[in-house]
C-alpha positions as CSV (number, residue, x, y, z in Angstrom):
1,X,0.0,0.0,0.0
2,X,1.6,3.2,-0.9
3,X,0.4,6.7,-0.9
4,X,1.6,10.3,-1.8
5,X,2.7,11.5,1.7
6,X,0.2,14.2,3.1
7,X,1.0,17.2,5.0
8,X,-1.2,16.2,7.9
9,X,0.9,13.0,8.4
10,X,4.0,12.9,10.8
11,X,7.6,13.6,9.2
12,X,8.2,9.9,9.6
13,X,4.9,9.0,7.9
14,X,6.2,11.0,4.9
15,X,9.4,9.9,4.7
16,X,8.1,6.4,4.9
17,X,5.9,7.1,2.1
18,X,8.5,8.8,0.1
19,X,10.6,5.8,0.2
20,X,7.8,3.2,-0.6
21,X,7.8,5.0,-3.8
22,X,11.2,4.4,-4.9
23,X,11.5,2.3,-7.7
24,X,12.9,-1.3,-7.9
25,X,16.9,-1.6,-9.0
26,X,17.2,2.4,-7.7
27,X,18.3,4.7,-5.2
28,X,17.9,7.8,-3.3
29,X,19.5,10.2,-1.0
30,X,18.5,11.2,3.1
31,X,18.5,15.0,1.5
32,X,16.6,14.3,-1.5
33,X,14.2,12.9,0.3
34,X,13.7,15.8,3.0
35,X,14.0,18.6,0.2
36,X,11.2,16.8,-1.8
37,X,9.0,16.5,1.7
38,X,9.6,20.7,2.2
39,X,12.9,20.0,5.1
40,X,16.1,20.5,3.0
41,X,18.9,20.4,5.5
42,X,16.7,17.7,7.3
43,X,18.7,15.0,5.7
44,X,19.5,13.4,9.2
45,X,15.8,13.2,10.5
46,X,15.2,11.4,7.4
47,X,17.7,8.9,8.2
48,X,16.2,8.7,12.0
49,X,13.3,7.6,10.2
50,X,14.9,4.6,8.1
51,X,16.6,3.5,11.5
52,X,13.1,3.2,12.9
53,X,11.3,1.9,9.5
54,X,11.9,-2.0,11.0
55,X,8.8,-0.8,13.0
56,X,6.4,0.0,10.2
57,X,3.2,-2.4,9.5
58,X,3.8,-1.6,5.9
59,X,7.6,-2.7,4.3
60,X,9.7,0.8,4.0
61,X,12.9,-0.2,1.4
62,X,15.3,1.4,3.9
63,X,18.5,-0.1,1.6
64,X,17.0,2.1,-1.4
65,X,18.3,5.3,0.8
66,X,21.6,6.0,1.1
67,X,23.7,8.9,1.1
68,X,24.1,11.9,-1.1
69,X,27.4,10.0,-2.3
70,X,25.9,6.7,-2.6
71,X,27.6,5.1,0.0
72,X,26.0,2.8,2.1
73,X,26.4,4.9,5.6
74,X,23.1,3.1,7.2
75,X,24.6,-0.5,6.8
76,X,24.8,-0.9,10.2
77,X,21.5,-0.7,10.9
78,X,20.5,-3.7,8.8
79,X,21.3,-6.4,11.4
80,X,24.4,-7.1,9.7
81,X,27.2,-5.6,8.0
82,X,26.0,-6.9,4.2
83,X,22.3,-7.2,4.4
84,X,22.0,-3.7,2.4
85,X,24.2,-4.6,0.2
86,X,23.1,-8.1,-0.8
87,X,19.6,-6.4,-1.1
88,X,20.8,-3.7,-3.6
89,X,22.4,-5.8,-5.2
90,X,19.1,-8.3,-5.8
91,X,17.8,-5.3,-7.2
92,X,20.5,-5.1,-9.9
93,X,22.5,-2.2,-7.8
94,X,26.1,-2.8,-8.4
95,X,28.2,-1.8,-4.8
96,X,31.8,-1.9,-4.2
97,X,33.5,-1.0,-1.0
98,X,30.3,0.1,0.2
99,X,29.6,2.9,-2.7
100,X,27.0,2.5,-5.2
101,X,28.7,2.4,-8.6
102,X,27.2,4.5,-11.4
103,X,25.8,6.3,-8.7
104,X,24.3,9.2,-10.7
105,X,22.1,6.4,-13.3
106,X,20.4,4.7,-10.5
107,X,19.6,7.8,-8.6
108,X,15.6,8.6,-8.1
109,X,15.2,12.2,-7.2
110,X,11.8,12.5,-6.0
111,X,11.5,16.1,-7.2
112,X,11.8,16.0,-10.6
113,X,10.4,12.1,-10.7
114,X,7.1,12.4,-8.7
């Protein structure tokens, strides 16, 4: 179930929502993410919100949402050191030394794609 995040609904809520949308075998960035949702410079609430996603009756893709260099600075939070990675890469995402590689081709931006 996903929906276009509402203003009523909390910050989490949105960002929730915002990453439900990104697409299979792509990425996005903590800042991307809060500028699209009105909070640019709110980059590290967004990530608050993927540590706590786990929580959420409806899946979040947490692994989809990286840095604003594609590296993989959440990893830690995925119960082990190369769950994100092994999930990126299921999707296609090709990740070396935890940096997503061709970076800028798999990158969603939700402002200009939603």
């Amino acid at each position: 179930m996903t929906k276009t995040p509402k203003k009523e609904d909390s910050f989490f809520d949105r960002v929730f929502e915002v990453a439900r949308l990104i697409p299979y075998g792509r990425v996005t960035s903590y800042g991307a993410i809060a500028e699209y949702l009105g909070s640019k410079g709110s980059a590290r609430m967004v990530g608050w919100a993927m540590n706590s996603s786990h929580t959420q009756k409806f899946q979040v893709p947490a692994h989809r949402v990286v840095n604003k260099s594609g590296c993989l600075s959440g990893k830690h939070h995925f119960g082990g050191s190369d769950i994100m990675q092994q999930l990126l890469e299921n999707e296609g995402v090709t990740v070396e030394d935890d940096q997503i590689q061709d970076f800028q081709k798999v990158f969603w931006n939700p402002m200009k794609e939603l």
